[in-house]
mmCIF file of the C-alpha atoms, coordinates in Angstrom:
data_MODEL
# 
_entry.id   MODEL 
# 
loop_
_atom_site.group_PDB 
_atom_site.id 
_atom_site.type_symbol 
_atom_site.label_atom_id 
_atom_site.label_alt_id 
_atom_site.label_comp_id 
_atom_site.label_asym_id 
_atom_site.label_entity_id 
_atom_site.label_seq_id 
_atom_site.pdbx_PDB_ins_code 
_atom_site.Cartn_x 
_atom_site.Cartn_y 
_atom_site.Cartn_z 
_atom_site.occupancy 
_atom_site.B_iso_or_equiv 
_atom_site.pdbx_formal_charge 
_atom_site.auth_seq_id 
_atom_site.auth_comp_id 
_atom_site.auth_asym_id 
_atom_site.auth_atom_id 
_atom_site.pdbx_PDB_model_num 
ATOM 1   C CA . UNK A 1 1   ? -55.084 -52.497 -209.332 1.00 0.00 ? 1   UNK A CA 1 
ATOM 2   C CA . UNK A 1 2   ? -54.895 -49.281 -207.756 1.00 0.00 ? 2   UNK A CA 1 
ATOM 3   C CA . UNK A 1 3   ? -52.236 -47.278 -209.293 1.00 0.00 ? 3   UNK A CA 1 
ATOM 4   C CA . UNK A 1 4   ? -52.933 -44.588 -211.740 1.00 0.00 ? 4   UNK A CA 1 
ATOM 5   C CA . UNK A 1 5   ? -51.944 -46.032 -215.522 1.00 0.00 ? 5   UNK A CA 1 
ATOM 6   C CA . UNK A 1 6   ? -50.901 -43.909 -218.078 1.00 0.00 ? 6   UNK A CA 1 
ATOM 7   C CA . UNK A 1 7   ? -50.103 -45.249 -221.577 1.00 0.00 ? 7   UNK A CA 1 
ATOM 8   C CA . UNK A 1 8   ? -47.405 -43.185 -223.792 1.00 0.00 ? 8   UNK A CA 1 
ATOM 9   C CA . UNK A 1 9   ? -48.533 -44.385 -227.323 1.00 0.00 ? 9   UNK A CA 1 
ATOM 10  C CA . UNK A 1 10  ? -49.016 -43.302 -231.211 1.00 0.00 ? 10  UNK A CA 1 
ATOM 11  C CA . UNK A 1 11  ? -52.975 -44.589 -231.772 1.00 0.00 ? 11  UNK A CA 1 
ATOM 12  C CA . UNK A 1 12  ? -51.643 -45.609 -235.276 1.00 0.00 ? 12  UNK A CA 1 
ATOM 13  C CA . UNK A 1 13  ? -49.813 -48.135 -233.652 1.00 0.00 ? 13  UNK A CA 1 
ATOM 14  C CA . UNK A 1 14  ? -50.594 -51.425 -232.856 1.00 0.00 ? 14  UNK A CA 1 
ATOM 15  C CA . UNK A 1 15  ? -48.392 -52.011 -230.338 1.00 0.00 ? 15  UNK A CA 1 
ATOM 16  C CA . UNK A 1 16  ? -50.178 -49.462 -228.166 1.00 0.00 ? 16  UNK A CA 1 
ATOM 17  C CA . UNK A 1 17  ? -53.729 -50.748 -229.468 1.00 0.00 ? 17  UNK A CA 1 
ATOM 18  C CA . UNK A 1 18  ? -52.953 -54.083 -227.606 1.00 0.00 ? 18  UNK A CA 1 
ATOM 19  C CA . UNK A 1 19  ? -52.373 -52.580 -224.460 1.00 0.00 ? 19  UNK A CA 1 
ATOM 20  C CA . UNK A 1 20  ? -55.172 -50.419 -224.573 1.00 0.00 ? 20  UNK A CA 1 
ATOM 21  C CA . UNK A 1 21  ? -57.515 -53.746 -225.553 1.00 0.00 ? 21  UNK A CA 1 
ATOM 22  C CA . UNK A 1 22  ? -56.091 -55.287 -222.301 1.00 0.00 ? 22  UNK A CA 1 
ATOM 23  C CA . UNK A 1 23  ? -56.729 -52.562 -219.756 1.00 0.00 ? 23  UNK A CA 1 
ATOM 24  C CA . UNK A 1 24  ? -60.340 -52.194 -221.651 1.00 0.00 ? 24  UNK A CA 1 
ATOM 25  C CA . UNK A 1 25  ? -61.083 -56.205 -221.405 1.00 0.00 ? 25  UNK A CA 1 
ATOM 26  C CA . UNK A 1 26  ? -59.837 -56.251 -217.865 1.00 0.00 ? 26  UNK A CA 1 
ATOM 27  C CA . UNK A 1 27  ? -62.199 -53.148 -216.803 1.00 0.00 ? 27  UNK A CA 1 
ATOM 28  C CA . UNK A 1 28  ? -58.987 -51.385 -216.163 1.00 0.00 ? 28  UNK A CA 1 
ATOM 29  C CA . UNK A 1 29  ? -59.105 -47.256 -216.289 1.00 0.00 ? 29  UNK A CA 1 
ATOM 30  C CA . UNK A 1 30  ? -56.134 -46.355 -218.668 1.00 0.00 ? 30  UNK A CA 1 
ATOM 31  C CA . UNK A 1 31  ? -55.195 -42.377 -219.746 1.00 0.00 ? 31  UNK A CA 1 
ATOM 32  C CA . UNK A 1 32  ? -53.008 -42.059 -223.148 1.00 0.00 ? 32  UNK A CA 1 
ATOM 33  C CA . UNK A 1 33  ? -51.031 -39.760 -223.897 1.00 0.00 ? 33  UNK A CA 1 
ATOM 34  C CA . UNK A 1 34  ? -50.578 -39.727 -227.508 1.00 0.00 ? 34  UNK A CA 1 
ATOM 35  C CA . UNK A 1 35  ? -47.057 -39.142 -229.785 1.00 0.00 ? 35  UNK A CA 1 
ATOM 36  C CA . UNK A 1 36  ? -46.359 -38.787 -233.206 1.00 0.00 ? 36  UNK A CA 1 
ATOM 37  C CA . UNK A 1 37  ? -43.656 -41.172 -233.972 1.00 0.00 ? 37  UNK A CA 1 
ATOM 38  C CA . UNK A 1 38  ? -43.691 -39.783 -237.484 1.00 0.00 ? 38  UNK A CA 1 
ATOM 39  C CA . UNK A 1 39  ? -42.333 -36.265 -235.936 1.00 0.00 ? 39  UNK A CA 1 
ATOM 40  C CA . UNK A 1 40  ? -39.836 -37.579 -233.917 1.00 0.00 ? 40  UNK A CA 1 
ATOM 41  C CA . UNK A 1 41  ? -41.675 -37.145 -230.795 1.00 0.00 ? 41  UNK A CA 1 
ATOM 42  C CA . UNK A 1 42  ? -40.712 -40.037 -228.892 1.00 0.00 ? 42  UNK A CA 1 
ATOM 43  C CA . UNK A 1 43  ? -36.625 -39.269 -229.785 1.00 0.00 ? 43  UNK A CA 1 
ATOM 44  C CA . UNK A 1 44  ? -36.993 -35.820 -227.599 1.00 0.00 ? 44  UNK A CA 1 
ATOM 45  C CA . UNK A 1 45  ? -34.473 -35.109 -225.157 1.00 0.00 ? 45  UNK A CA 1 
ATOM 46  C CA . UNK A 1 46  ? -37.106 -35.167 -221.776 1.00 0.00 ? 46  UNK A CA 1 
ATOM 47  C CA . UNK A 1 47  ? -38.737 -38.295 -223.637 1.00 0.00 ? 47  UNK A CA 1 
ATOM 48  C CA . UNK A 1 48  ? -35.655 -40.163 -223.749 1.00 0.00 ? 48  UNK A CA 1 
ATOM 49  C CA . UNK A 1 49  ? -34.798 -38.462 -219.983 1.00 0.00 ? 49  UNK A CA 1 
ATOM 50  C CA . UNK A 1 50  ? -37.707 -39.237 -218.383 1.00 0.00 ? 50  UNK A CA 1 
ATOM 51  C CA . UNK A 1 51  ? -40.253 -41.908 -220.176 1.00 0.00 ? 51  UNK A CA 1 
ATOM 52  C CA . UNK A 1 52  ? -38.114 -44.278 -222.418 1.00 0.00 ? 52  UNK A CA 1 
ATOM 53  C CA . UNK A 1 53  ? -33.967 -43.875 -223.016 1.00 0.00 ? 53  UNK A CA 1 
ATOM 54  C CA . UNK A 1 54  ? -34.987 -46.356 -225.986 1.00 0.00 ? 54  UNK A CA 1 
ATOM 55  C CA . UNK A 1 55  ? -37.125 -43.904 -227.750 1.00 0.00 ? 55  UNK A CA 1 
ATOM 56  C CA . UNK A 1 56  ? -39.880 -45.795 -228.231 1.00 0.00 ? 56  UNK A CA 1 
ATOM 57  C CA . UNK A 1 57  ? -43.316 -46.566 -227.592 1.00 0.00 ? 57  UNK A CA 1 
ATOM 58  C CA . UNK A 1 58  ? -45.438 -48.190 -226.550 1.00 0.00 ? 58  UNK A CA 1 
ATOM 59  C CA . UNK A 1 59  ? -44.515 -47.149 -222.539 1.00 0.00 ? 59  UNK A CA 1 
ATOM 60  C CA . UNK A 1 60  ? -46.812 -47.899 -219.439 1.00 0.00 ? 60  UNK A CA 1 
ATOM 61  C CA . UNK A 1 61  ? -46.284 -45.415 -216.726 1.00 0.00 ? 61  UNK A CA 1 
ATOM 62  C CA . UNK A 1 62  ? -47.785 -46.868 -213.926 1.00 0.00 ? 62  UNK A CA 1 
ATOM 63  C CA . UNK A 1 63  ? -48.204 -44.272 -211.072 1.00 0.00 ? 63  UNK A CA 1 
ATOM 64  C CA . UNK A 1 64  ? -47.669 -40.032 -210.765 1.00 0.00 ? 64  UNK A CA 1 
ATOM 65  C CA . UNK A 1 65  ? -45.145 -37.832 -210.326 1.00 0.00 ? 65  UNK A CA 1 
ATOM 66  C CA . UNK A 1 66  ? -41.525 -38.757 -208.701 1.00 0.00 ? 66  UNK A CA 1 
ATOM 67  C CA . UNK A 1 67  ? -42.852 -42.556 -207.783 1.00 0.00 ? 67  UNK A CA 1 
ATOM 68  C CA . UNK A 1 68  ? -44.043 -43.693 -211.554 1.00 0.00 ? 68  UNK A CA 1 
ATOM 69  C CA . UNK A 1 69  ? -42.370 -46.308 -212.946 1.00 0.00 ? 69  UNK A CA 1 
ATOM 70  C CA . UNK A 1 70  ? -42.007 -47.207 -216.625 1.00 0.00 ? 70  UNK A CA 1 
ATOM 71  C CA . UNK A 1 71  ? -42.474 -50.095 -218.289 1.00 0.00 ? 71  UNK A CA 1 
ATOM 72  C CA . UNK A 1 72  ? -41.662 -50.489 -221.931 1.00 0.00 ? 72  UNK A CA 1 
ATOM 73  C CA . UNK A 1 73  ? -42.563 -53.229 -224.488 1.00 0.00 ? 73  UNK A CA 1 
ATOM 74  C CA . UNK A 1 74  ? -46.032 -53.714 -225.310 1.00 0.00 ? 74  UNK A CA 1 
ATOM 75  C CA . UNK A 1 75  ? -46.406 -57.267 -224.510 1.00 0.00 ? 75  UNK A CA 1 
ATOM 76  C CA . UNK A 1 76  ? -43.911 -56.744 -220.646 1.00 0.00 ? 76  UNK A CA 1 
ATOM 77  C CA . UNK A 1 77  ? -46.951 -54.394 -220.090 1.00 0.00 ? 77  UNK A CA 1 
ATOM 78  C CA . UNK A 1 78  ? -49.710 -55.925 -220.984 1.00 0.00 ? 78  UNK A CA 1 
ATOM 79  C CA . UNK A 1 79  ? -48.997 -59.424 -218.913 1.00 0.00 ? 79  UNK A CA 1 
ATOM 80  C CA . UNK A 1 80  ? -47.939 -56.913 -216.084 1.00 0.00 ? 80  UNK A CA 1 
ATOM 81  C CA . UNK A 1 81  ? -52.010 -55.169 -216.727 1.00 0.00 ? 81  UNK A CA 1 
ATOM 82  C CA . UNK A 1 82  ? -53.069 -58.941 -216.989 1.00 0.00 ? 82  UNK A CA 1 
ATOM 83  C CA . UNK A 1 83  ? -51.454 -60.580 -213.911 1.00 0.00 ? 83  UNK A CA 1 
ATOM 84  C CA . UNK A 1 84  ? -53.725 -62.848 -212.094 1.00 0.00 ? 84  UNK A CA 1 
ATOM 85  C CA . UNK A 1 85  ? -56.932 -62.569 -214.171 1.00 0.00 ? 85  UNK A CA 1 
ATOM 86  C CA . UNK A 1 86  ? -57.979 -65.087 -216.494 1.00 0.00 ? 86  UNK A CA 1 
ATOM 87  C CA . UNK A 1 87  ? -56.213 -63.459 -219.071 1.00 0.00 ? 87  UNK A CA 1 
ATOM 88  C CA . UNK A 1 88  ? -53.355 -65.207 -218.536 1.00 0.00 ? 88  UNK A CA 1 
ATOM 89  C CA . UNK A 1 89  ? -54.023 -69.106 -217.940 1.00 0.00 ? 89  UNK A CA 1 
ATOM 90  C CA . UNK A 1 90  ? -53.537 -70.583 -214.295 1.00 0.00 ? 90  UNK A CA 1 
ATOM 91  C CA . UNK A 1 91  ? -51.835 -73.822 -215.234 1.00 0.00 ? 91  UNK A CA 1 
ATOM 92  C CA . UNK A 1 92  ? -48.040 -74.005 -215.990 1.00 0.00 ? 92  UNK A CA 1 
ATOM 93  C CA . UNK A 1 93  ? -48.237 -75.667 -219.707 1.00 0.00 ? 93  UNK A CA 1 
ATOM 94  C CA . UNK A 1 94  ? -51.454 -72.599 -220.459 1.00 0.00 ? 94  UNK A CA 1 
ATOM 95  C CA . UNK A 1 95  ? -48.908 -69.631 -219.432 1.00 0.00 ? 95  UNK A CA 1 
ATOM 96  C CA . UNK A 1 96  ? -46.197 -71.139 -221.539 1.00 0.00 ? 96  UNK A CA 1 
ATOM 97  C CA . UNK A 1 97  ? -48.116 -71.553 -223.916 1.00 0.00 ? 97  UNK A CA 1 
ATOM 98  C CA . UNK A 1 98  ? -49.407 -68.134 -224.472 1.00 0.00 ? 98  UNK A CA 1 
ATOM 99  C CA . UNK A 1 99  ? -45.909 -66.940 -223.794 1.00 0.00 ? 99  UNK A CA 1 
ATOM 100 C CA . UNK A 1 100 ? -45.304 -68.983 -227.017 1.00 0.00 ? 100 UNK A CA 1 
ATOM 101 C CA . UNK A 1 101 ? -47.546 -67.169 -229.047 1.00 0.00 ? 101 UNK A CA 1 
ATOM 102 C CA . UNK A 1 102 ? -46.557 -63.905 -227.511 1.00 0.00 ? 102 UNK A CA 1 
ATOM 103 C CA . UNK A 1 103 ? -42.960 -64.484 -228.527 1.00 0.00 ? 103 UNK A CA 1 
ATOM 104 C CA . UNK A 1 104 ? -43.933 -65.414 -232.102 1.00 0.00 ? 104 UNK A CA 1 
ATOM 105 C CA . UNK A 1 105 ? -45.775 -62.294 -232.297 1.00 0.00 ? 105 UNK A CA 1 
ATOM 106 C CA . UNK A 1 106 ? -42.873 -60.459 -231.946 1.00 0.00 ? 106 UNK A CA 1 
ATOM 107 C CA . UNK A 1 107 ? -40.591 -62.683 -233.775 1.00 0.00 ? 107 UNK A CA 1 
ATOM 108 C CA . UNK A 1 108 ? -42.795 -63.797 -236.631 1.00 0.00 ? 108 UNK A CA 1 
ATOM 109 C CA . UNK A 1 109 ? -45.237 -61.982 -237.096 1.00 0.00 ? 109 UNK A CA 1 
ATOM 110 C CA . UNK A 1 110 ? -44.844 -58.026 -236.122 1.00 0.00 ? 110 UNK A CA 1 
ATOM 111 C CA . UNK A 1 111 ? -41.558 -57.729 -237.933 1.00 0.00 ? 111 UNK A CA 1 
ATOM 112 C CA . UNK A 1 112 ? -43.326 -58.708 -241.457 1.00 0.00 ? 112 UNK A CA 1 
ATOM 113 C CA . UNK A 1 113 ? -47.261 -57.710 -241.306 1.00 0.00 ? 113 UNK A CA 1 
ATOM 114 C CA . UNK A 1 114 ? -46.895 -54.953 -239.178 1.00 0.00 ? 114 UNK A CA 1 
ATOM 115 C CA . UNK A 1 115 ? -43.769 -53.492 -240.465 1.00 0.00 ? 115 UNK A CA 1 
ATOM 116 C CA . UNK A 1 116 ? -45.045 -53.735 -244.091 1.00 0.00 ? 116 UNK A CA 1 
ATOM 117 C CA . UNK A 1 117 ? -48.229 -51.510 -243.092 1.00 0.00 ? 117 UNK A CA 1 
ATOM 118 C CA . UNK A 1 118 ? -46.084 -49.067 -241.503 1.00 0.00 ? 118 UNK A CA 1 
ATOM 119 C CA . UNK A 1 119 ? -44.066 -48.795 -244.759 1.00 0.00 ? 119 UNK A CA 1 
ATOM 120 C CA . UNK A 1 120 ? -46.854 -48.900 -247.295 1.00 0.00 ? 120 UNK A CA 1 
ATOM 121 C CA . UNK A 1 121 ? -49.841 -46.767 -245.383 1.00 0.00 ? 121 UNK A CA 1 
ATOM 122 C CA . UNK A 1 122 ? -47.226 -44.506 -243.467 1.00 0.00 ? 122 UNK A CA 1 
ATOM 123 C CA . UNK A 1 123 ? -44.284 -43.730 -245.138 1.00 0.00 ? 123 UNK A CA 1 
ATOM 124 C CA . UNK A 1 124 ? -45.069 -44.793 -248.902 1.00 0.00 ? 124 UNK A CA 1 
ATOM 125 C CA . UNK A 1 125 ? -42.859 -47.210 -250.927 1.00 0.00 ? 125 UNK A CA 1 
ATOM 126 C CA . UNK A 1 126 ? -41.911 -44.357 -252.934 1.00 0.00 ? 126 UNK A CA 1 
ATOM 127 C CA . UNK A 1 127 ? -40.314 -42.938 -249.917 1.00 0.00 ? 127 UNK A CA 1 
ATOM 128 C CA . UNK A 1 128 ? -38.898 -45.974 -249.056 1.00 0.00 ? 128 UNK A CA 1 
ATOM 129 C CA . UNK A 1 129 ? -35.093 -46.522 -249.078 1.00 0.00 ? 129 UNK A CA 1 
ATOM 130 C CA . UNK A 1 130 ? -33.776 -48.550 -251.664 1.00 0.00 ? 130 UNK A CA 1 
ATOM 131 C CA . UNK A 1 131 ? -32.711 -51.406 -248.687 1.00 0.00 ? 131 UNK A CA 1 
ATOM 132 C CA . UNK A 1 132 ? -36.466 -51.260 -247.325 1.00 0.00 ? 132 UNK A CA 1 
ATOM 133 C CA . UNK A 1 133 ? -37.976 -51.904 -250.535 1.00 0.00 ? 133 UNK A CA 1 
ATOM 134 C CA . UNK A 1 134 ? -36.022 -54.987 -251.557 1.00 0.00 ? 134 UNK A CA 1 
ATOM 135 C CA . UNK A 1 135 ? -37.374 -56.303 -248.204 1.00 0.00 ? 135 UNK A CA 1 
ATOM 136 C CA . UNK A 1 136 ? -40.709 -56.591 -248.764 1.00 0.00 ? 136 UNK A CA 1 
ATOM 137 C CA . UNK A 1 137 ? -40.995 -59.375 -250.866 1.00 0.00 ? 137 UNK A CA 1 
ATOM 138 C CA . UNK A 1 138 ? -39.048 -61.129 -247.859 1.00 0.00 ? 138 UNK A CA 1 
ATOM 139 C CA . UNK A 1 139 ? -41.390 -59.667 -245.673 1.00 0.00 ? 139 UNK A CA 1 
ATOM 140 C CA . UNK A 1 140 ? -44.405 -60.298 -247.734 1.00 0.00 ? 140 UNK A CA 1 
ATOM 141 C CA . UNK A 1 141 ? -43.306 -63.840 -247.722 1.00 0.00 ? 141 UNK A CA 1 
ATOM 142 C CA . UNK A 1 142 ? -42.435 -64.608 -243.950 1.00 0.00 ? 142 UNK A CA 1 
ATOM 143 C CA . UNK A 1 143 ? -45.845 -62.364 -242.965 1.00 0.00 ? 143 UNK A CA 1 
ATOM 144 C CA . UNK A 1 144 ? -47.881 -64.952 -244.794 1.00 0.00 ? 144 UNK A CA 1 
ATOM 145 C CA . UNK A 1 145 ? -46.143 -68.008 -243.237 1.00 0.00 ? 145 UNK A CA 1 
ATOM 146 C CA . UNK A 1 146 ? -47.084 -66.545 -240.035 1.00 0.00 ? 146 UNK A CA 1 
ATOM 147 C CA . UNK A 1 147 ? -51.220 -66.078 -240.855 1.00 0.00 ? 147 UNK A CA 1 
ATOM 148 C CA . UNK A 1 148 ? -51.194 -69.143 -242.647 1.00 0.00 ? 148 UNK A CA 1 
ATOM 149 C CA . UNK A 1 149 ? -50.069 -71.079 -239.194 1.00 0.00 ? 149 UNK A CA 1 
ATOM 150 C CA . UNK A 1 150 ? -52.239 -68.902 -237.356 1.00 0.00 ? 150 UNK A CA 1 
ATOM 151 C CA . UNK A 1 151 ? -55.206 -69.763 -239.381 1.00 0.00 ? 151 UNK A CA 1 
ATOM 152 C CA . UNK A 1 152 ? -54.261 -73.343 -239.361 1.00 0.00 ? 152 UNK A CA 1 
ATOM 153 C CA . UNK A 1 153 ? -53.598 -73.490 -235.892 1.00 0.00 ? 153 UNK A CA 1 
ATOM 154 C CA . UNK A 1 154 ? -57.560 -71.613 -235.388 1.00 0.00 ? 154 UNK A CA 1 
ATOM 155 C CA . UNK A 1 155 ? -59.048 -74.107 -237.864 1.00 0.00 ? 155 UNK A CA 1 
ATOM 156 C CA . UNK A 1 156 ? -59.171 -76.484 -234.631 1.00 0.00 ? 156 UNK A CA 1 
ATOM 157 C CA . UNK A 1 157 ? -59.391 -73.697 -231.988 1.00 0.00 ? 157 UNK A CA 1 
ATOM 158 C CA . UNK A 1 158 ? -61.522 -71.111 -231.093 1.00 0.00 ? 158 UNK A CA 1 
ATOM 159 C CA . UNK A 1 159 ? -58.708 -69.547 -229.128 1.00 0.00 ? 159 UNK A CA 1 
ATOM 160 C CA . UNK A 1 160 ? -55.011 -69.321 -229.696 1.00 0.00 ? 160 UNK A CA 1 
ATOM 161 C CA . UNK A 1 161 ? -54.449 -70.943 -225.943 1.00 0.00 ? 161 UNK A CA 1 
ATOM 162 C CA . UNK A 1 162 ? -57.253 -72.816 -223.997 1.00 0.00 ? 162 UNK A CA 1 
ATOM 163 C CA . UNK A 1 163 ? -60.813 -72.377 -224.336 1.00 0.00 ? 163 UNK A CA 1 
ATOM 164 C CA . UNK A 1 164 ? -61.149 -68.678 -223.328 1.00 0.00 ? 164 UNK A CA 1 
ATOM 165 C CA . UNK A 1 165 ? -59.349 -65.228 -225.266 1.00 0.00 ? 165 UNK A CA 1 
ATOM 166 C CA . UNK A 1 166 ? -56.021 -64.869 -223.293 1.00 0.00 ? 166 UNK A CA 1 
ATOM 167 C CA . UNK A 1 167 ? -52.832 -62.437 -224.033 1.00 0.00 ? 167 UNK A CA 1 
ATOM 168 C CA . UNK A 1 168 ? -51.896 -64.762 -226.703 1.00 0.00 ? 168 UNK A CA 1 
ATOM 169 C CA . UNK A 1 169 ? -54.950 -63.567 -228.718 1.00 0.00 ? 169 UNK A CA 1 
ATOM 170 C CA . UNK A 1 170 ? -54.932 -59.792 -227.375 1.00 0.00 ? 170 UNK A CA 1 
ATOM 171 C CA . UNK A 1 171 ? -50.778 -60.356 -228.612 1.00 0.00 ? 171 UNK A CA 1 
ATOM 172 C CA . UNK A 1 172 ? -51.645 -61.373 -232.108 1.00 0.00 ? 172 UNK A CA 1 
ATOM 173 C CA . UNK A 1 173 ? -54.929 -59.301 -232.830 1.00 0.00 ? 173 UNK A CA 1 
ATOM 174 C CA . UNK A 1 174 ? -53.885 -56.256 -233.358 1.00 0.00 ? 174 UNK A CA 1 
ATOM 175 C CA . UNK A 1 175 ? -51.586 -56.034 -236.493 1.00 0.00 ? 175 UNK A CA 1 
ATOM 176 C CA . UNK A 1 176 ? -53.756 -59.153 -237.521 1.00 0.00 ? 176 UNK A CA 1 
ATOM 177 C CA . UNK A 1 177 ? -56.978 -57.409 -238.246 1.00 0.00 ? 177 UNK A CA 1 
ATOM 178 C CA . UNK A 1 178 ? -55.394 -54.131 -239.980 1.00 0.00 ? 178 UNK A CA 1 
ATOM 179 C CA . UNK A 1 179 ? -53.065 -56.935 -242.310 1.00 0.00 ? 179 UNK A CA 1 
ATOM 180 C CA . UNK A 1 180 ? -54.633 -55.533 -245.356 1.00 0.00 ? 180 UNK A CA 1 
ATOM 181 C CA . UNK A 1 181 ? -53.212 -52.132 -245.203 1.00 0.00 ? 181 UNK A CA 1 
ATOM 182 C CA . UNK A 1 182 ? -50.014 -54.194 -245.693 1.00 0.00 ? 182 UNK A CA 1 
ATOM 183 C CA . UNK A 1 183 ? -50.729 -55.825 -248.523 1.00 0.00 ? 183 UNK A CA 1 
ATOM 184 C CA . UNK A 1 184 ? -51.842 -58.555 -247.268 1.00 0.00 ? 184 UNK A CA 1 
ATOM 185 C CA . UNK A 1 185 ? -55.385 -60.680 -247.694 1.00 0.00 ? 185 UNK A CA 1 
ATOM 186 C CA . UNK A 1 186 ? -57.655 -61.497 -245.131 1.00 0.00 ? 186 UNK A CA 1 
ATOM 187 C CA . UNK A 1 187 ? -59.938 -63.433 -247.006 1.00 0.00 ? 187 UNK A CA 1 
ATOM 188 C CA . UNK A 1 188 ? -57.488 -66.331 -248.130 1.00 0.00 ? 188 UNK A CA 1 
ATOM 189 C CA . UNK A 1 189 ? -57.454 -67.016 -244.286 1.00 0.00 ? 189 UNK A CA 1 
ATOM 190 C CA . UNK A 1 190 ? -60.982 -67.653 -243.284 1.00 0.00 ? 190 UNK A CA 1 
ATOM 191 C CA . UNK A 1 191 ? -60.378 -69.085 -239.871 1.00 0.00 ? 191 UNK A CA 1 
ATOM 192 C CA . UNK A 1 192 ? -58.588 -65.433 -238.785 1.00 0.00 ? 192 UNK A CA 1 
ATOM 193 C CA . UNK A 1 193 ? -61.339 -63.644 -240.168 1.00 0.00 ? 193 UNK A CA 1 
ATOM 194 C CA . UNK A 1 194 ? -63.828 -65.962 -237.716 1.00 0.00 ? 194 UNK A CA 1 
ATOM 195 C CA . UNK A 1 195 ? -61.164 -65.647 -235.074 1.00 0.00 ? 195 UNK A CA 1 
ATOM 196 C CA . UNK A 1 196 ? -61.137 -61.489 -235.514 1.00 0.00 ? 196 UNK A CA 1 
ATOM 197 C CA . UNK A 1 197 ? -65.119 -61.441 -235.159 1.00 0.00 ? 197 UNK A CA 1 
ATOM 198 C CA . UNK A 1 198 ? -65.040 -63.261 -231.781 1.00 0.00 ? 198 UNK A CA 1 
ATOM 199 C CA . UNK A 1 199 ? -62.336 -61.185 -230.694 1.00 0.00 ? 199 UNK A CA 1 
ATOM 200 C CA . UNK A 1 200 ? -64.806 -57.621 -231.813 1.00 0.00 ? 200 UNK A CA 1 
ATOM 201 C CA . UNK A 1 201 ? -67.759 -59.155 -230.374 1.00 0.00 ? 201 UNK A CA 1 
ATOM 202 C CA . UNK A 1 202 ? -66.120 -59.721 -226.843 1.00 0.00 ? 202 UNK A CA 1 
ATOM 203 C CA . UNK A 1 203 ? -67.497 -57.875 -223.769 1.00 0.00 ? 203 UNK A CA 1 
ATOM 204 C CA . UNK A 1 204 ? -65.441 -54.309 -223.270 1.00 0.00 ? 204 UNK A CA 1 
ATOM 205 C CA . UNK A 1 205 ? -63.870 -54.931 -226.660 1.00 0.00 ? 205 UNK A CA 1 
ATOM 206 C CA . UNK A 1 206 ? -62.608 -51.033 -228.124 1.00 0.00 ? 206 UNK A CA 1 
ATOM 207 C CA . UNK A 1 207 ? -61.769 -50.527 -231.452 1.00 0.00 ? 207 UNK A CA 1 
ATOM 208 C CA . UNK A 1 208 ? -58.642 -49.176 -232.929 1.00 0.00 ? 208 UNK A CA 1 
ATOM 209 C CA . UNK A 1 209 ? -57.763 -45.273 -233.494 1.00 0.00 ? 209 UNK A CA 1 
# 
């Protein structure tokens, strides 16, 4: 891949973390450059003109200058980072099935264990509105449905798809292995702290900001 990549991120995020764990798995030479979503920085006028009219991050600019495109959603760019390595499995039932687990990352599991850490290590529940707070026993709820069937799902696999790490893992890592700053404990889930270790100890892993 020869175009210049540029990642628009916050490192707090895990969003961005997953993209950046991609590019550094794949070998893949990836700049940053880093907002504070706390500040508003991503809401800008020339952020929403020229990056993302969403206001969001993570964005992958891929290319310079008046020929960069920009792709938003974390796991659009990391398949797009990913496309034709092993990464992403080569037979049709593999790639649906780490679409699967993609999908419930975003559906299942980011909403609840991810949202909750932004609340409670980032914002405070004291600072919380009074709508956000009677969420999070909801949340707290629906985020441990979702480890509990991913460590019953790892009990019997090393992987989340196939034999090898693959998006579906890279997908689900991230707000996985910071869970605790939402409340939530690693330790009744043995087979996701096994899981996290292999996922560490793999060749170009990076850690998160």
């Amino acid at each position: 891949m020869a175009e210049a990549l540029t990642l628009h991120e916050d490192p707090r995020s895990g969003n961005c973390f997953k993209i950046k764990l991609t590019a550094a798995l794949l070998g893949l030479p990836l700049a940053t450059r880093a907002y504070d979503i706390m500040r508003g920085e991503t809401r800008t006028p020339e952020f929403l003109a020229t990056v993302n009219a969403n206001g969001r991050i993570p964005v992958l600019q891929i290319g310079e200058g008046a020929d960069a495109r920009f792709l938003p959603e974390s796991n659009a760019a990391c398949w797009y980072l990913a496309h034709g390595s092993a990464l992403i499995p080569a037979d049709r039932f593999g790639e649906a099935d780490c679409l699967r687990w993609m999908f419930f990352e975003q559906y299942n599991h980011e909403p609840n264990v991810a949202t909750l850490r932004f609340w409670l290590r980032f914002v405070g529940e004291a600072n919380l509105s009074e709508q956000q707070r009677a969420q999070i026993g909801a949340k707290r709820m629906a985020g441990c449905a979702a480890l509990e069937l991913m460590d019953k799902h790892l009990a019997d696999n090393t992987f989340f798809c196939g034999d090898g790490v693959t998006l579906a893992d890279i997908a689900l890592f991230p707000y996985t292995h910071v869970a605790e700053e939402g409340g939530f404990g690693l330790g009744d889930y043995p087979h996701i702290q096994a899981w996290i270790a292999r996922i560490a100890a793999l060749p170009g892993f990076v850690p998160m900001d």
